[in-house]
BALOBA-1460 file (C-alpha; in Angstrom, 3 decimals):
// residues 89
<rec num="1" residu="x" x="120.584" y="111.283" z="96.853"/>
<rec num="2" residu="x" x="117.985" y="112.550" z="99.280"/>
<rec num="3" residu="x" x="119.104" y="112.895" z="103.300"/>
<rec num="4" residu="x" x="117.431" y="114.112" z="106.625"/>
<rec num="5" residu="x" x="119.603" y="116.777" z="108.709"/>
<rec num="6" residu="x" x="118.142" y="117.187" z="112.110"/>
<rec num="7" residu="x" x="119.011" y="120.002" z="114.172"/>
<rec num="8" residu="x" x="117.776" y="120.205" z="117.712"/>
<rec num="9" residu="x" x="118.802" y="122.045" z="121.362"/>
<rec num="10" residu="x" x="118.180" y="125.825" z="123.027"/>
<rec num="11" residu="x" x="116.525" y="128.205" z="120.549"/>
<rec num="12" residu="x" x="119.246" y="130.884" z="119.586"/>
<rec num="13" residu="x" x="119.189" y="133.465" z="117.075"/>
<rec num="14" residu="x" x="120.293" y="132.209" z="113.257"/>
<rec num="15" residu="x" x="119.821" y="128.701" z="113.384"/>
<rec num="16" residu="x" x="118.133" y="128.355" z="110.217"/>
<rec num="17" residu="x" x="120.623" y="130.609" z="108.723"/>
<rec num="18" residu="x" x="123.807" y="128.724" z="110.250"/>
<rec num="19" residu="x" x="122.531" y="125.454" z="108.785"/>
<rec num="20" residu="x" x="120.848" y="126.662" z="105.969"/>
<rec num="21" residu="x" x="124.439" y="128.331" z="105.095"/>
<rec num="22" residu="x" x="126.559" y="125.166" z="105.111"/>
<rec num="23" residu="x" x="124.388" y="123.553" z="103.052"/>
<rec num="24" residu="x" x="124.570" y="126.542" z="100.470"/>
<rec num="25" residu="x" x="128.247" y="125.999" z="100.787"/>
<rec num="26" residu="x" x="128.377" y="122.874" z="100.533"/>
<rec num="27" residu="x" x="126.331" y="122.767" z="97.114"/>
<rec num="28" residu="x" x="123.285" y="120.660" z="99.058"/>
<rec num="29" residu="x" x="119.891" y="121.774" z="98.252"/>
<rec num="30" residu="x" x="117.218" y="121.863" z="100.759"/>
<rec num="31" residu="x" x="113.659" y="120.402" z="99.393"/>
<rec num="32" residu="x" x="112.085" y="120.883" z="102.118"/>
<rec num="33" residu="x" x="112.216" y="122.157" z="106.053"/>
<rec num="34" residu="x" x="110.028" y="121.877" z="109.163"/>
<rec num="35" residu="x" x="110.796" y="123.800" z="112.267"/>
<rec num="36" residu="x" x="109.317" y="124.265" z="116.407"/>
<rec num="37" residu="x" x="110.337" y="125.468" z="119.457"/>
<rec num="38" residu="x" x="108.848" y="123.493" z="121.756"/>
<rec num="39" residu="x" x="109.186" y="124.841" z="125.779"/>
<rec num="40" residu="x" x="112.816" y="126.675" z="124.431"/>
<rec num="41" residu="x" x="114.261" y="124.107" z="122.706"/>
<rec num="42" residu="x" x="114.590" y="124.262" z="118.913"/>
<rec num="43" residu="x" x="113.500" y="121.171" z="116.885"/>
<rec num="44" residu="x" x="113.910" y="121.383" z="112.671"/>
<rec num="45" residu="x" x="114.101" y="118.448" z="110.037"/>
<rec num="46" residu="x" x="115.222" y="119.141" z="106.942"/>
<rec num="47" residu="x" x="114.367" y="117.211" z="103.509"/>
<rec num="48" residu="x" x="117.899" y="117.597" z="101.851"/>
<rec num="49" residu="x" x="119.237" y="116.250" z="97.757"/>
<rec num="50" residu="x" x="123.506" y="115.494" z="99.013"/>
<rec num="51" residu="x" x="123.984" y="114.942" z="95.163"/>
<rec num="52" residu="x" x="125.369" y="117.973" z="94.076"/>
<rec num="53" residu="x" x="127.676" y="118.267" z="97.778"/>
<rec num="54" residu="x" x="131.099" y="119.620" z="96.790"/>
<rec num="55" residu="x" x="132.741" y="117.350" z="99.330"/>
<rec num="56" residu="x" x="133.142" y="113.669" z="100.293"/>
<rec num="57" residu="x" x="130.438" y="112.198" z="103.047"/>
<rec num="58" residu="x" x="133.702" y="111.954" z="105.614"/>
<rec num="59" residu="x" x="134.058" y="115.984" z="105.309"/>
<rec num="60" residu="x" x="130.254" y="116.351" z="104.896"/>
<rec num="61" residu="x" x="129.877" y="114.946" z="108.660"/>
<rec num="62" residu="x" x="132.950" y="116.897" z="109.899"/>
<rec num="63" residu="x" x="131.544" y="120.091" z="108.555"/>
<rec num="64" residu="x" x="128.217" y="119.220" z="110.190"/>
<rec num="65" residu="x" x="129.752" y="118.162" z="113.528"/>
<rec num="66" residu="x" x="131.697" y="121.325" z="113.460"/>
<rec num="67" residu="x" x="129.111" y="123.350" z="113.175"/>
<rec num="68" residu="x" x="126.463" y="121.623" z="115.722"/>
<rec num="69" residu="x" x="130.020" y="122.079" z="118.151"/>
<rec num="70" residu="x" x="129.605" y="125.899" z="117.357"/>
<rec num="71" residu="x" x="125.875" y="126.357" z="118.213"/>
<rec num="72" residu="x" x="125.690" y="123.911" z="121.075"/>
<rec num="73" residu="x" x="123.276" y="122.007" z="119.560"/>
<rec num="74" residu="x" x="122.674" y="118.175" z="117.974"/>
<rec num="75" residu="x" x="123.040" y="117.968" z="114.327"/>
<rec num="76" residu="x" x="122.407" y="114.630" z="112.829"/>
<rec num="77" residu="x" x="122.329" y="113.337" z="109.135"/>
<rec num="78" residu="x" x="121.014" y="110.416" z="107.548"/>
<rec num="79" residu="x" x="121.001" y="109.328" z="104.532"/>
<rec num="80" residu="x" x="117.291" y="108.391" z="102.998"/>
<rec num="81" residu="x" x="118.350" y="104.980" z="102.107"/>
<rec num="82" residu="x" x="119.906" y="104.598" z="105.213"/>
<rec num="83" residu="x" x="116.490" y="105.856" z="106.938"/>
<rec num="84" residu="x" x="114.236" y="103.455" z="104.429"/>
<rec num="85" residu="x" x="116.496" y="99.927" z="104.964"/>
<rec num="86" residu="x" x="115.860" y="100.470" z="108.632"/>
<rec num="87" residu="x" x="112.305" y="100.728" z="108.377"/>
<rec num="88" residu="x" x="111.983" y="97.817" z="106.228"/>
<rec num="89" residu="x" x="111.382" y="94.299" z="107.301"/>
């Protein structure tokens, strides 16, 4: 199952590595990853596969909540599906 995580706010040092972490943790492999700063803010999208995540989708967004709490930041996931039904007429 494929999923977006969005991570944007001010540029700090080891934001690729904080996120990049949890999803190593978490058993979620990243496909594929886009990142900016743009005027001191940090902007990144990442192409994620959830299937293999070692924990239920309630702990996955606690985890990810946590952890955009930690780094003062917005982390966001959605779900592919979720992204193509409301894009679909």
């Amino acid at each position: 199952m494929k999923a977006f995580i969005t991570v944007v706010g001010k540029d700090t040092v080891g934001v690729v590595a904080r996120v990049s972490g949890l999803c190593s943790e978490l058993g979620i492999n990243i496909e594929d990853i886009t990142q900016s700063i743009l005027q001191g803010m940090f902007a990144m999208i990442m192409l994620v596969d959830i299937a293999g995540c070692n924990v239920s989708h309630e702990e996955l967004r606690s985890r990810i909540d946590a952890l955009a709490g930690e780094m003062d930041m917005q982390i966001t996931l959605t779900r592919q599906e979720v992204f193509d039904a409301m894009h679909t007429i």
